[in-house]
C-alpha positions as YAML, in Angstrom:
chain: A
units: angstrom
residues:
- id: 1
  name: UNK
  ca: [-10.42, 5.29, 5.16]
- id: 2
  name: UNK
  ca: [-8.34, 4.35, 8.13]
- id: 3
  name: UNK
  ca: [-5.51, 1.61, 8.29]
- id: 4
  name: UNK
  ca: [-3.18, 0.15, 10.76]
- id: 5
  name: UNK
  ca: [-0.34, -1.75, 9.04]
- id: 6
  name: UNK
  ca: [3.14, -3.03, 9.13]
- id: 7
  name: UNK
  ca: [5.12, 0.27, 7.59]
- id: 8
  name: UNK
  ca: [8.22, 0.01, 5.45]
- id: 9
  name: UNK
  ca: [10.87, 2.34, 3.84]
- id: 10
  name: UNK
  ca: [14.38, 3.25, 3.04]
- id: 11
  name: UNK
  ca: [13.70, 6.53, 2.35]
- id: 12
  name: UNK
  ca: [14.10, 6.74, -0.99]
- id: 13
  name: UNK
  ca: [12.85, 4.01, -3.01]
- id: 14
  name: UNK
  ca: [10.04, 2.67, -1.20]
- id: 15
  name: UNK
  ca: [7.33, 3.32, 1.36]
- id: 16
  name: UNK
  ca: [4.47, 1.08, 1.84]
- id: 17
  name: UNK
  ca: [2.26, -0.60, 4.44]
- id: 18
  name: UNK
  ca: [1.59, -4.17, 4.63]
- id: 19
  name: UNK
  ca: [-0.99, -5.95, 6.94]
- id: 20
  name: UNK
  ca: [-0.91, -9.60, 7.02]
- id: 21
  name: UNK
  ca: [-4.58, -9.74, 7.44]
- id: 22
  name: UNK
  ca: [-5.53, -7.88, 4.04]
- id: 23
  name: UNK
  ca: [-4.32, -9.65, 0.56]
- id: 24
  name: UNK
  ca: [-2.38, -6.33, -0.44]
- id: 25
  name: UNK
  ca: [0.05, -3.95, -0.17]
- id: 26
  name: UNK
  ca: [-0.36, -0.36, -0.09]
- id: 27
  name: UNK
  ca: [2.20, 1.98, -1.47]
- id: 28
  name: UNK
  ca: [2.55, 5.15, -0.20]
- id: 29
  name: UNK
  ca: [1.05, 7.81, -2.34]
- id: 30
  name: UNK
  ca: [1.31, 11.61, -2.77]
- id: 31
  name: UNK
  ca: [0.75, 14.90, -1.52]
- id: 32
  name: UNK
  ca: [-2.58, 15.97, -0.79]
- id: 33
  name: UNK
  ca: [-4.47, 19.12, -0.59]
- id: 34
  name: UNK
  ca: [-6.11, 17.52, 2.87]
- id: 35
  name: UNK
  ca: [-2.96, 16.50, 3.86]
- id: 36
  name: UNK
  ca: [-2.93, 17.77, 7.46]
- id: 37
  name: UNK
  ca: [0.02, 19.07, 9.74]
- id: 38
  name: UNK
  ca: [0.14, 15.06, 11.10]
- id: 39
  name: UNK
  ca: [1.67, 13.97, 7.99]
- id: 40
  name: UNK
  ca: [4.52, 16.18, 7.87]
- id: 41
  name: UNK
  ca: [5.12, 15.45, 11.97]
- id: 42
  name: UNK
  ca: [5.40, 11.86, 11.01]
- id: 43
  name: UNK
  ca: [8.12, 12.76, 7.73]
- id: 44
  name: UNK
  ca: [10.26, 15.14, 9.92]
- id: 45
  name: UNK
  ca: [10.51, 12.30, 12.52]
- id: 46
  name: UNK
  ca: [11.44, 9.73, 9.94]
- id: 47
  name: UNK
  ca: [14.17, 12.19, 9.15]
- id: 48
  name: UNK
  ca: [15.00, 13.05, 12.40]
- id: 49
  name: UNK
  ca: [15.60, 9.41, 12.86]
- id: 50
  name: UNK
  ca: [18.14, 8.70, 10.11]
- id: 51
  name: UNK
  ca: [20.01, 11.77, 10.71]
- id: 52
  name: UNK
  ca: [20.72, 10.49, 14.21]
- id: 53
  name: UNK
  ca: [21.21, 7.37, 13.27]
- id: 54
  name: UNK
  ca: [23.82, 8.87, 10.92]
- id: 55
  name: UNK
  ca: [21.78, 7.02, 7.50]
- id: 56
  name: UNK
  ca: [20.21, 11.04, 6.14]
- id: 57
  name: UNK
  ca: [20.34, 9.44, 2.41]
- id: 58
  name: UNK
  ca: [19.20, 5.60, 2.85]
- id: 59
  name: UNK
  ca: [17.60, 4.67, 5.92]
- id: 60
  name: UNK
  ca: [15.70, 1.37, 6.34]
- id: 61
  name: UNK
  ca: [13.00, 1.94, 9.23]
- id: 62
  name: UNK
  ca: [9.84, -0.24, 9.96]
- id: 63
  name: UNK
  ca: [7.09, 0.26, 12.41]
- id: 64
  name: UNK
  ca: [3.20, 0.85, 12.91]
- id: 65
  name: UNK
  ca: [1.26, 2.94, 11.68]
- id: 66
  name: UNK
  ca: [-2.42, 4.06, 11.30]
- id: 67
  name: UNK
  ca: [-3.61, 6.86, 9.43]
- id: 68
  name: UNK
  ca: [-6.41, 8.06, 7.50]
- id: 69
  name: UNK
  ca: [-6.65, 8.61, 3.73]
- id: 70
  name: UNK
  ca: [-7.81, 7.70, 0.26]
- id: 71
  name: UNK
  ca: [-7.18, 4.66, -1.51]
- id: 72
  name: UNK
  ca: [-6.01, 5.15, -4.80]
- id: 73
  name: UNK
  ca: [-4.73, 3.30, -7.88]
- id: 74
  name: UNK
  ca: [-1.21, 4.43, -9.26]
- id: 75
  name: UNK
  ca: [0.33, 3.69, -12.57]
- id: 76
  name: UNK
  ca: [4.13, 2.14, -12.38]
- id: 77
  name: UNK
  ca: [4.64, 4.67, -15.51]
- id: 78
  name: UNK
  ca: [8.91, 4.64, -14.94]
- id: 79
  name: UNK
  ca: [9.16, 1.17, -14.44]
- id: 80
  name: UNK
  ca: [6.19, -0.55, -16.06]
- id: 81
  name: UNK
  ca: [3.42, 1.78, -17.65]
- id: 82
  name: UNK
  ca: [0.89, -1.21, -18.07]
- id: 83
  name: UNK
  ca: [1.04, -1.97, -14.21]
- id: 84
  name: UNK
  ca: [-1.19, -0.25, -11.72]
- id: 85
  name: UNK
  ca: [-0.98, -0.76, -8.07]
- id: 86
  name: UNK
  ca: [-2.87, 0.72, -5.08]
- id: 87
  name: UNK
  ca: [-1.34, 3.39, -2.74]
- id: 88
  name: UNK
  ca: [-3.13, 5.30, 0.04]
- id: 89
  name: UNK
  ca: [-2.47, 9.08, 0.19]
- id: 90
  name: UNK
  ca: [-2.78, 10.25, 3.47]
- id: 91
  name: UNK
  ca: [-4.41, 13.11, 4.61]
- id: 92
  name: UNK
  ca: [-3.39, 12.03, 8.47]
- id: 93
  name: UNK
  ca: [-1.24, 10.18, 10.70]
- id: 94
  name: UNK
  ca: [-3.08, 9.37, 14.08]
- id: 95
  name: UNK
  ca: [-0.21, 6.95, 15.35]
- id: 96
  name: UNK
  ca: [3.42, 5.76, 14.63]
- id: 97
  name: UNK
  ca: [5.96, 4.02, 16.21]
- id: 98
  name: UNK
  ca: [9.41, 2.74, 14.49]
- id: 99
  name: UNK
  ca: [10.36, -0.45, 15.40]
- id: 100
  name: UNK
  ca: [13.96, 0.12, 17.36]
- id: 101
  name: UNK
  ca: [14.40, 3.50, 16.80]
- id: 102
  name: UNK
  ca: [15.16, 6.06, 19.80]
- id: 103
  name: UNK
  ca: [12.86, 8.53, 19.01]
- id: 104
  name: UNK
  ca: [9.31, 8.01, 20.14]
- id: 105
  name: UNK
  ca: [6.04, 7.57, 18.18]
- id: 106
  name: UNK
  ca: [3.22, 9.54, 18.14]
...
């Protein structure tokens, strides 16, 4: 599946993508066997982003992004083990671009 949405993170607790056309929020899941080289492109320039923003540990970013992978449902297990949620893990990143930050998108 493909989807274009609002993304979120700080890097360390969360990571999701929220459209305010669709009713929910996707989470962003887990590592992949069809993960392609895409995804990690997209991590290393998150990174590359807080580092020069001097934030390497906690860094709140925002942007768009579209990529392609399967929707899944998670369970909360460490927080709440009766609550499921849905996540997309992605197995591509076709575009991003952070909202403000100096390093371009893809």
């Amino acid at each position: 599946m493909t989807v274009s949405a609002h993304y979120r993170t700080d890097s360390m607790h969360y990571a999701y993508l929220d459209d305010e056309g669709c009713e929910a929020t996707l989470q962003m899941g887990y590592e992949v066997p069809e993960r392609d080289a895409s995804v990690a492109d997209f991590e290393a320039a998150e990174s590359r982003i807080c580092v020069e923003t001097g934030r390497p540990y906690l860094c709140v970013l925002e942007g768009k992004l579209t990529l392609r992978g399967e929707i899944v449902w998670i369970s909360e297990a460490h927080l709440e083990p009766d609550i499921q949620t849905l996540a997309i893990n992605p197995h591509s990143v076709v575009t991003f671009e952070f909202t403000g930050a100096s390093a371009p998108g893809r």
